[in-house]
N, C-alpha and C positions, 0 to 999 in steps of 0.2 A: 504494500500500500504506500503509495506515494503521500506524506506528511508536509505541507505548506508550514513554513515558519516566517513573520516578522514583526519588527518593532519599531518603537520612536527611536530616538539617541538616549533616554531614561534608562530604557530598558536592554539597550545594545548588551551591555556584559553578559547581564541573566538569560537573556535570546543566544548568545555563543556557546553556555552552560548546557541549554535544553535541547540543541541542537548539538553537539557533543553526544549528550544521555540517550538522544533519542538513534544518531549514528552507530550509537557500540550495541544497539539493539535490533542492528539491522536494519535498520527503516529507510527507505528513500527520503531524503530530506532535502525541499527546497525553499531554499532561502530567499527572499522576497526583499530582506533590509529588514531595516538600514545596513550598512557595514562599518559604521566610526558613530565617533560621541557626537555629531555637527547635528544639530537641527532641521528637523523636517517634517514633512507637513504628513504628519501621521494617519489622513484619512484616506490619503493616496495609495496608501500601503495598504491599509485595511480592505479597501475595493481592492485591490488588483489581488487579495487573497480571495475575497470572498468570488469574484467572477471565477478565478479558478475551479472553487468547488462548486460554483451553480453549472459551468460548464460540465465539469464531470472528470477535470483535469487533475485533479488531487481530490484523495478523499474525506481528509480531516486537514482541518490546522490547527495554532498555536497561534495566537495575537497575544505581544507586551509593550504596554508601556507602562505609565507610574502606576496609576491605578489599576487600569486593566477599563476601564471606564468609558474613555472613548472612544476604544478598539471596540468594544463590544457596541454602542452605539450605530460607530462606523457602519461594521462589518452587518450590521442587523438591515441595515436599508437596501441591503442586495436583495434580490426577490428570490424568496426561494433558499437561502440561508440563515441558518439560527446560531446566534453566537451566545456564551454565555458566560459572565465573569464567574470563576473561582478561584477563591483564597481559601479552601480547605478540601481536603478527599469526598466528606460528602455531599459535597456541593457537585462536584467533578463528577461524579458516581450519579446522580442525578441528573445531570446534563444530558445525559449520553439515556441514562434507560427510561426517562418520565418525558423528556422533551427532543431529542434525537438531535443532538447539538453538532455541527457539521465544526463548530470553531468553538474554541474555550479562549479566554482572558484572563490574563497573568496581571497581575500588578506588581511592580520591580518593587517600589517602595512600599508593598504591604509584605510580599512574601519573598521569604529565603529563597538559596538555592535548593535545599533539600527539600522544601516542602514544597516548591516547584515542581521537581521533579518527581515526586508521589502523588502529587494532584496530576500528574498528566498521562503516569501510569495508571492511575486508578482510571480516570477518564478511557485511554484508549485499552482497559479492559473490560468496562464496561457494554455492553449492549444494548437494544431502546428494547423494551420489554412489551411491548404493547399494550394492550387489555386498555383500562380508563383511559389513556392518556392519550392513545388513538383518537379516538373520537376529537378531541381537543386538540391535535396538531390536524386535523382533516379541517376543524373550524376555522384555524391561523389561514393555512391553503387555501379554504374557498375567501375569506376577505384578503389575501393576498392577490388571487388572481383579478376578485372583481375592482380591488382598487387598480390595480394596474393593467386592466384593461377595458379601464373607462375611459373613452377619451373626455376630456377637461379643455372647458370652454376658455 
């Protein structure tokens, strides 16, 4: 499975960290940026991850920056992608089996390395589990499509 990775300049260190953890695990990992501490317009990143996975071109990603906050924002206005912040495993673990989260968000300045990196294993062992929650990601889908396939006056 090919895994999208990137960040702001906040989160460059922790994003070279995750990317590491997630390389000695095998994984295809691409890197999206930033690649240095300089400043950048972080929503750019965010879209050019999320069309990825609404294309079908990677299957999961990884968005950081300070919070994890506007990557998740960002990443959530793509149609058809669900991003979700987590700063702990069952957060992460719920992402993935109650809401079928295509992308998780990191916060550099909330979480460690370590607990980075067990929030995103927990996540990419997780599953979506179906049963209730179906119903409720089919309702996101049908107001997704009709909002963006209304044409507006």
């Amino acid at each position: 499975m090919k895994i999208g990775i990137g960040c702001d300049e906040a989160a460059y260190v922790l994003k070279e960290t995750i990317k590491a953890h997630l390389a000695a695990k095998g994984l295809d990992v691409v890197d999206f940026g930033t690649h240095d501490t300089e400043p950048v317009i972080y929503p750019d990143i965010a879209f050019a991850v999320a069309e990825q996975i609404r294309q079908g071109a990677i299957g999961r990603a990884v968005l950081l920056c300070g919070t994890g906050i506007g990557m998740a924002i960002s990443a959530n206005k793509v149609p058809g992608v669900r991003a979700a912040q987590c700063h702990d495993t069952y957060s992460a673990e719920r992402a993935s089996k109650s809401n079928d989260a295509q992308i998780i968000t990191l916060g550099a300045r909330v979480v460690g390395a370590e607990l980075a990196k067990a929030i995103v294993d927990t996540w990419l062992a997780a599953e979506f589990s179906g049963g209730r929650s179906t119903e409720k990601l089919e309702r996101i889908k049908e107001y997704e499509h009709h909002l963006h396939n209304t044409k507006r006056l």
